[in-house]
C-alpha positions as CSV (number, residue, x, y, z in Angstrom):
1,X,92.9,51.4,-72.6
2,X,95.7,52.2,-75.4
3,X,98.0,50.7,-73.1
4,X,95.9,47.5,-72.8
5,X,95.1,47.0,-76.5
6,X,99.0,47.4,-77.2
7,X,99.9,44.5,-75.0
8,X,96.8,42.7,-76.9
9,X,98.1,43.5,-80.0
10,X,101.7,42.3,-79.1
11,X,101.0,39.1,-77.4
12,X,98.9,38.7,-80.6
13,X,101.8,39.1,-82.9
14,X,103.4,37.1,-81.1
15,X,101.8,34.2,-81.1
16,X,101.6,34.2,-84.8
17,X,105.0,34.2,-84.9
18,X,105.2,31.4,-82.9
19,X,102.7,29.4,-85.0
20,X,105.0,30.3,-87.7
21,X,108.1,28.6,-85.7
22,X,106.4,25.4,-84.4
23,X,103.8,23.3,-86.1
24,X,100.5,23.3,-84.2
25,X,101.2,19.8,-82.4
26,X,104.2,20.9,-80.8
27,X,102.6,24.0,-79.6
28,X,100.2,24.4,-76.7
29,X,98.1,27.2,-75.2
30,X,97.2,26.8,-71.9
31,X,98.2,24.0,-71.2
32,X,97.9,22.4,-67.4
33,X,101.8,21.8,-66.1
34,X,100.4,18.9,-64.0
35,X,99.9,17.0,-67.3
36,X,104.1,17.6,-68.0
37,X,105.4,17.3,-64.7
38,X,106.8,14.0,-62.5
39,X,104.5,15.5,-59.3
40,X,101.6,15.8,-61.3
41,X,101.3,19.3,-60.3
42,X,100.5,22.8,-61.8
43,X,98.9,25.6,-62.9
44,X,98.9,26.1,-66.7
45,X,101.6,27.9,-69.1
46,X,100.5,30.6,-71.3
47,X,102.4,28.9,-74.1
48,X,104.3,24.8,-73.9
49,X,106.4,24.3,-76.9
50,X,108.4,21.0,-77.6
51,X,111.1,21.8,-79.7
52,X,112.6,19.4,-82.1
53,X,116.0,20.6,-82.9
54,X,118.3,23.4,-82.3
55,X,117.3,25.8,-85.0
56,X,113.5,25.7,-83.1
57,X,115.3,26.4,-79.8
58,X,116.5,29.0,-81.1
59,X,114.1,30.8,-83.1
60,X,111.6,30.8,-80.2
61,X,114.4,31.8,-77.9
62,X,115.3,34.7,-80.6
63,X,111.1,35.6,-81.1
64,X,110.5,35.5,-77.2
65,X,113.6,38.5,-77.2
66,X,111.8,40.9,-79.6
67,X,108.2,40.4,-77.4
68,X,110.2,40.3,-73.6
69,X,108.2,36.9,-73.5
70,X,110.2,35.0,-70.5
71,X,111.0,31.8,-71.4
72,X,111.1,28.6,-68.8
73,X,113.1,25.4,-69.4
74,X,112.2,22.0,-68.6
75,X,113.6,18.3,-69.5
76,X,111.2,15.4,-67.9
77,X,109.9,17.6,-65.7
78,X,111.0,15.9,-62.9
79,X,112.8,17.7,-59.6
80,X,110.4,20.8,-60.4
81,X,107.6,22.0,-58.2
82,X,105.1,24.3,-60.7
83,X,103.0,26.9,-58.8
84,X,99.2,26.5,-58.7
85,X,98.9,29.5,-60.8
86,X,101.0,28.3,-63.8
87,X,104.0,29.5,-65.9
88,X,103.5,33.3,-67.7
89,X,105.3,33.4,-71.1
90,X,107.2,29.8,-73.0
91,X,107.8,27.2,-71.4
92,X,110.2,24.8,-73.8
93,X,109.8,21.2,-72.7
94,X,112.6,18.8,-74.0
95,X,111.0,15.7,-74.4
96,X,112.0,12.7,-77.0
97,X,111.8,15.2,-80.1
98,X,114.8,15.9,-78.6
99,X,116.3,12.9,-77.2
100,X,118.6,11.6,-79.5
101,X,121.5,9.7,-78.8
102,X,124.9,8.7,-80.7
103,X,128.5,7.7,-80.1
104,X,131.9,7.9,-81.4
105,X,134.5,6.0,-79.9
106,X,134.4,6.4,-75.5
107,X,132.1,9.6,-76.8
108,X,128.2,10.0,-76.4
109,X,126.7,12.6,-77.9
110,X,122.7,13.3,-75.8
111,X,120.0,16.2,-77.2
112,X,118.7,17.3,-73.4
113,X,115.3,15.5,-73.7
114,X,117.2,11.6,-73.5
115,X,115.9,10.0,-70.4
116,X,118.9,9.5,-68.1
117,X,117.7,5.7,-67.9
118,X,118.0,5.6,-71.9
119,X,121.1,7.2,-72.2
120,X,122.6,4.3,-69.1
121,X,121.1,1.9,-71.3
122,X,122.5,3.1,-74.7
123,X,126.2,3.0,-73.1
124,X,125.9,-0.3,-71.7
125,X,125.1,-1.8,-75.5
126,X,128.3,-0.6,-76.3
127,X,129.9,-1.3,-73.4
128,X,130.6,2.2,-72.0
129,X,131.1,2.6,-68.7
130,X,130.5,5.5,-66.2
131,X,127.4,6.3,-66.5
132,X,125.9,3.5,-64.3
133,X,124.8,5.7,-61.5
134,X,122.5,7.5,-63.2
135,X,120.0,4.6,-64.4
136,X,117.9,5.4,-61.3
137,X,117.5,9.6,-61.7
138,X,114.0,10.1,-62.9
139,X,115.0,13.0,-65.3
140,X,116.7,14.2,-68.6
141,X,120.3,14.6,-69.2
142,X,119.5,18.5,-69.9
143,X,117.8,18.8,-66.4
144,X,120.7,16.7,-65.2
145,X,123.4,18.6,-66.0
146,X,121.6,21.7,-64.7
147,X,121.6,20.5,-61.4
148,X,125.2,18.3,-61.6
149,X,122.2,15.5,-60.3
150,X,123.6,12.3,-58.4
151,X,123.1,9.6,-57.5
152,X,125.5,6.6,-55.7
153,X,128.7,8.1,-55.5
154,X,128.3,9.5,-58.9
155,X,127.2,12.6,-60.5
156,X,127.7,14.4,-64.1
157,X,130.4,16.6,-63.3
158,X,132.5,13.4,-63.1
159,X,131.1,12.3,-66.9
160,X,130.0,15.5,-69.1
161,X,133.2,16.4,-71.3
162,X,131.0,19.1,-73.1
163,X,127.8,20.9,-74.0
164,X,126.9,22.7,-76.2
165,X,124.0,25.1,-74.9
166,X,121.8,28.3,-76.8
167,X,122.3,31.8,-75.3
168,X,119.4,33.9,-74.9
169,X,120.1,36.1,-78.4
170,X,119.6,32.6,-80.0
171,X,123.2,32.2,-80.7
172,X,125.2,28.5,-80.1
173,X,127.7,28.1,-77.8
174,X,129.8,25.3,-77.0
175,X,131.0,25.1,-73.0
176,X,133.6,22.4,-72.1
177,X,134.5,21.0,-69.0
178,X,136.2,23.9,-67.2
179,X,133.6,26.4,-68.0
180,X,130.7,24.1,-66.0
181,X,131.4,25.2,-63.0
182,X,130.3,22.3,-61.6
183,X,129.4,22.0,-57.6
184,X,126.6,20.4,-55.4
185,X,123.5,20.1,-57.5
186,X,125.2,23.6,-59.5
187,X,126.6,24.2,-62.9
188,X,127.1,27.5,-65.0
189,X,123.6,27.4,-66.3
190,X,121.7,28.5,-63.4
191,X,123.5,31.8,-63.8
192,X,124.4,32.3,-67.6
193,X,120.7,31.7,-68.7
194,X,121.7,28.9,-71.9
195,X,119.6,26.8,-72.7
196,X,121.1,23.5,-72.8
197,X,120.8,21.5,-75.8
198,X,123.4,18.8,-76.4
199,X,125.8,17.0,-73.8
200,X,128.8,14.9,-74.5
201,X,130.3,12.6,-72.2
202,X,133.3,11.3,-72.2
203,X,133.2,7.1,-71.0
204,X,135.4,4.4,-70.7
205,X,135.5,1.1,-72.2
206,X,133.8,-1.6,-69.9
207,X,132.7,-5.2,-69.7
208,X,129.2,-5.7,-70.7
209,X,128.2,-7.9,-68.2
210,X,129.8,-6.0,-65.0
211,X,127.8,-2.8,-66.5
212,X,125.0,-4.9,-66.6
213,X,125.0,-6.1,-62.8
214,X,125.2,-2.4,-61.7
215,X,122.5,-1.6,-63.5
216,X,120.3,-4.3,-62.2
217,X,121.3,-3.5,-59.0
218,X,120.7,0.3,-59.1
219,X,117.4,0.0,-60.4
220,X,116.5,-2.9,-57.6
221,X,117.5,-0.1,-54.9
222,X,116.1,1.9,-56.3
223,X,112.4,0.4,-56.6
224,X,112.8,-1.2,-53.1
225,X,113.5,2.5,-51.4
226,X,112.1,5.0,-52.9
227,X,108.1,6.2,-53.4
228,X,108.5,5.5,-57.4
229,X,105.2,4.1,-57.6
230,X,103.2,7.7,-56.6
231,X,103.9,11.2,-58.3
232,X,106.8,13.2,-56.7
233,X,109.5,15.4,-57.9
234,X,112.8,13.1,-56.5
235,X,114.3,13.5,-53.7
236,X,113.1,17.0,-51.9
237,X,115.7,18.3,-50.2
238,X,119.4,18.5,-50.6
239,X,121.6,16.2,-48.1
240,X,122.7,18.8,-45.4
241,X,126.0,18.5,-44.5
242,X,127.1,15.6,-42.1
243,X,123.8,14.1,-42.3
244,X,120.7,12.7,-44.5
245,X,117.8,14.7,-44.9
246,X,115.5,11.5,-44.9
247,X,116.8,9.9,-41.5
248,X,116.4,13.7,-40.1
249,X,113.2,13.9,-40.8
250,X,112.0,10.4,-40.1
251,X,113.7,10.5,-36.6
252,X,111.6,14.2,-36.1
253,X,108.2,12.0,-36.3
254,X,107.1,13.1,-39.9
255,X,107.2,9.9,-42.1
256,X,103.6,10.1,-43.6
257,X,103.1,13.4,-42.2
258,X,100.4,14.9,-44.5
259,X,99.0,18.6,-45.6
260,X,95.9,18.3,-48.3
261,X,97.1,16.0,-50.7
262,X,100.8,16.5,-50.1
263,X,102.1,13.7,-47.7
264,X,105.9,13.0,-46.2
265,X,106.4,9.3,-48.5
266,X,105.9,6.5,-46.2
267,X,108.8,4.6,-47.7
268,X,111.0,6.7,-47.7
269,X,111.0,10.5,-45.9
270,X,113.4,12.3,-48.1
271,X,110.1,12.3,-50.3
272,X,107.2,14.8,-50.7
273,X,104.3,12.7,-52.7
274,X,101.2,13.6,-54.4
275,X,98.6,11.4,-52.6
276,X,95.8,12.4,-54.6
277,X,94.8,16.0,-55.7
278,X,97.9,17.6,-54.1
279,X,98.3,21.8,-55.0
280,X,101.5,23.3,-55.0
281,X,100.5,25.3,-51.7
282,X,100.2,21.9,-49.9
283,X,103.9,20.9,-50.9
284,X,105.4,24.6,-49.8
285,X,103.2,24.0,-46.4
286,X,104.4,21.0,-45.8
287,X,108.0,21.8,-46.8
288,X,107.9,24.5,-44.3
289,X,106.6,22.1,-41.6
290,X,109.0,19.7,-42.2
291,X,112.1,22.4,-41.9
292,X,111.1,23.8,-39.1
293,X,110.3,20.4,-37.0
294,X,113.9,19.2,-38.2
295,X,115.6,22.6,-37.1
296,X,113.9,22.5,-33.6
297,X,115.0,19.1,-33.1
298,X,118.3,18.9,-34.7
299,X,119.4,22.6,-35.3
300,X,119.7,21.7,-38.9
301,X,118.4,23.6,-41.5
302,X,117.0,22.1,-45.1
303,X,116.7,23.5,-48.2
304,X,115.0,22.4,-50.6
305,X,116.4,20.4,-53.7
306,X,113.1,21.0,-56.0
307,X,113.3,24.1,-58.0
308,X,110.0,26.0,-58.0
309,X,108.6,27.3,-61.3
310,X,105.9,29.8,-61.5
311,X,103.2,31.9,-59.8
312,X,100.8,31.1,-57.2
């Protein structure tokens, strides 16, 4: 009983402290994921926190230490699969309190909540080129960056010239290019534990009306081929080698295959949708259906490109 009332006592203190930290409209308890997440999907987090600058990232990061609180990141909330049970401890969200965005010379300087789509905009007005390919990836540059995310022949490890990121003792620290470790949908920060807070990238100069075109013409593919009009998380699995996860699994029979409220998208197969009243167990069922049909068939195995947050 000791035991009990020490842990009542501590999570106590520190939420107090954290009240302290974050003024009470940045600060939720309890609060459902599925409200904060692209799929619409999740259980709730003990505490959701929307930090607006650098210093809040990290105080909470520096309180969360002295407690053991665990701490989960998220930018959009988009490529993220929360478990029906929610998210124990802080979860920071970067949203526009932290999406600023400014430029000096070829230079653009993002906070990790921009919108990938606002920060493609932003370098077209001043005819900045480079960043075309990402006008189409549902998520932040912070969430971007974390996954070295894609999209038409482009990705960020081709752009970001630095960042500068927020250990977990609450000290800054600036990474440049070499130190990313960029790779397939990889970068350092899935291992160092930094929380990203600020990207540069480095562009060229460009004519506004070629940047223009490509952006038209991403964002037509875009809503002609992909499921954009019902909640998902992106793309769902990564492109196996040689081949493309979508054609793979339409040619295994499982476009608009369904499991509760979780269904195969009917526009596109490389999706996992939210139907209506989808749980998280309904996408891992269904993930698991779909990799095994396209294994028997094909002998190729999928992995999943969502990253799954939580408990069940």
């Amino acid at each position: 009983m000791a035991k009990n009332n020490m842990l009542v006592k501590k999570n106590v203190n520190f939420s107090a402290e954290l009240k302290d930290t974050i003024p009470p409209e940045r600060l939720l308890v309890h609060e459902p994921m599925s409200k904060h997440t692209t799929f619409r999907i999740g259980g709730p987090a003990d505490y959701l926190v929307f930090p607006a600058t650098v210093q809040e990232v990290s105080n909470v990061l520096y309180i969360a230490k002295q407690y053991h609180v665990p701490i989960t990141v998220l930018g959009n909330g988009s490529n993220v699969l929360v478990l029906d049970g929610g998210i124990r401890g802080v979860v920071l969200k970067f949203g526009s309190e932290m999406g600023y965005l400014r430029h000096k010379g070829h230079i653009v300087y993002a906070g990790a909540g921009a919108l990938l789509a606002k920060v493609s905009k932003y370098a077209a007005k001043y005819n900045l080129t480079g960043f075309e390919f990402a006008i189409g990836i549902p998520g932040s540059i912070g969430g971007a960056v974390f996954m070295n995310a894609g999209a038409y022949e482009g990705e960020m490890s081709q752009v970001v010239q630095a960042v500068t990121a927020v250990g977990q003792d609450g000290a800054l620290r600036r990474f440049v290019r070499d130190q990313l470790e960029f790779g397939y949908r990889h970068s350092v920060f899935q291992e160092n534990g930094c929380l990203i807070c600020e990207v540069e990238l480095a562009l060229v100069s460009g004519e506004n009306h070629s940047i223009r075109v490509l952006l038209d013409d991403y964002t037509a593919k875009r809503q002609t081929k992909q499921p954009i009009e019902m909640p998902s998380a992106g793309s769902t699995f990564k492109r196996p080698q040689g081949h493309f996860a979508g054609t793979l699994i339409e040619q295994a029979g499982l476009k608009g295959a369904s499991v509760g409220g979780a269904q195969v998208s009917t526009k596109h197969a490389g999706f996992i949708v939210n139907a209506g009243g989808a749980t998280a167990q309904d996408v891992l069922t269904l993930i698991s259906k779909v990799q095994e049909r396209v294994y028997q068939q094909f002998g190729v195995a999928l992995h999943p490109e969502v990253k799954i947050l939580g408990e069940a």
